[in-house]
N, C-alpha and C positions, 0 to 999 in steps of 0.2 A: 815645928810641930806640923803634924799634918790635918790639911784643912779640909773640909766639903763643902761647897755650895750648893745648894738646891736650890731649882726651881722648875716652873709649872705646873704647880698648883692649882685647883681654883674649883668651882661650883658648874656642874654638866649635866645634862639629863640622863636618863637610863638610855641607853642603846649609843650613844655620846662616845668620844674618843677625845684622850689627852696625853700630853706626853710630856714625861718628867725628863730633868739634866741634874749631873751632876759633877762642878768641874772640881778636880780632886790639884791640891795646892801641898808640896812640901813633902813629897813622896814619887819617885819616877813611876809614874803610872804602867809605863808600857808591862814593869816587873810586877802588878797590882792585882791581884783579884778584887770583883767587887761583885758587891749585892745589895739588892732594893730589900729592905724590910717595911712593914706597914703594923699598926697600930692604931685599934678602932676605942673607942671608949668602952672602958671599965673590961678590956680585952688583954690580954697576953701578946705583942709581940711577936708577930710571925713572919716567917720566910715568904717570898714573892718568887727572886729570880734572881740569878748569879750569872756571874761569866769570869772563863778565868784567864787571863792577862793575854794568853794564847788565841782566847776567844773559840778556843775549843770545845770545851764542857759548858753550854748552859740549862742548867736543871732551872724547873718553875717548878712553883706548888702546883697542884693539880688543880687547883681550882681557878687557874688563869691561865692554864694550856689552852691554846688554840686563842686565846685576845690580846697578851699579855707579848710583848716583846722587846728582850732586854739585847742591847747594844752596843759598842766605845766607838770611841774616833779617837785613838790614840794622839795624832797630829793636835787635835783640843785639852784634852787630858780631859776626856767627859764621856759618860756613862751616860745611854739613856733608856727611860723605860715607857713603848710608847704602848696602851693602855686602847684597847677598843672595845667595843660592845661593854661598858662600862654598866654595871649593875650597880643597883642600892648598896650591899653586902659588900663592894667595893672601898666606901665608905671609912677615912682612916687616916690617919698622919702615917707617910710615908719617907722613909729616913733608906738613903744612901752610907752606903757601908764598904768598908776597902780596907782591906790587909797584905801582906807582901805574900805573890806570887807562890805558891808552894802547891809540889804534884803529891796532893794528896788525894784521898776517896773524895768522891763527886759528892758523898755523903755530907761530908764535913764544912761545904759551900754551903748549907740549910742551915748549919748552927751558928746564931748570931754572937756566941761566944770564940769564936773563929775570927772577928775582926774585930782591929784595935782604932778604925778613925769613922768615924759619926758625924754624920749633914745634920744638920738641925730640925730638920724634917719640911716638912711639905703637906699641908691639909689639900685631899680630895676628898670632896663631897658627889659624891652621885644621886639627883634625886629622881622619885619615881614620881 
């Protein structure tokens, strides 16, 4: 089965910088799209940032364009998402996600129904 690790996690001030990993276990990465999702309390679920095996396509949500950037090192089999100017609203368990490689709409990289392997997530806290 295929696995995710996360980590780097942890508690930053507002204007703060952190950067998550995700080493993907039991799935040839190189063939892998992946994406960061986050999840704040009592919230839905949303998209962050993708990239697709190629490292061609990475779409973010718009509200972490320009601090937000997502990464691989294929030679690691690891994703990462390194996170600056870090706001309150930032605020969220954040979960690494990875499905097999497929050229489809950039659209479909945003839908977390698109991937079938789940990290455990990773709480960042951003305080003000």
């Amino acid at each position: 089965q295929v696995q995710l690790v996360e980590s780097g996690g942890g508690l930053v001030q507002a204007g703060g910088s952190l950067r998550l990993s995700c080493a993907v276990l039991g799935r040839t990465f190189d063939n892998s799209d992946m994406g960061w999702f986050r999840q704040a309390p009592g919230k839905e679920r949303e998209f962050v940032a993708a990239i697709r095996w190629t490292a061609g396509s990475t779409p973010y949500a718009e509200s972490v364009k320009g601090r937000f950037t997502i990464s691989r090192d294929n030679a690691k089999n690891t994703v990462y998402l390194q996170m600056n100017s870090l706001k309150p609203e930032d605020t969220a368990v954040y979960y690494c996600a990875t499905r097999v490689g497929r050229w489809e709409r950039e659209a479909m990289l945003r839908d977390s129904n698109q991937y079938d392997g789940w990290g455990q997530g990773t709480q960042v806290t951003v305080s003000s």
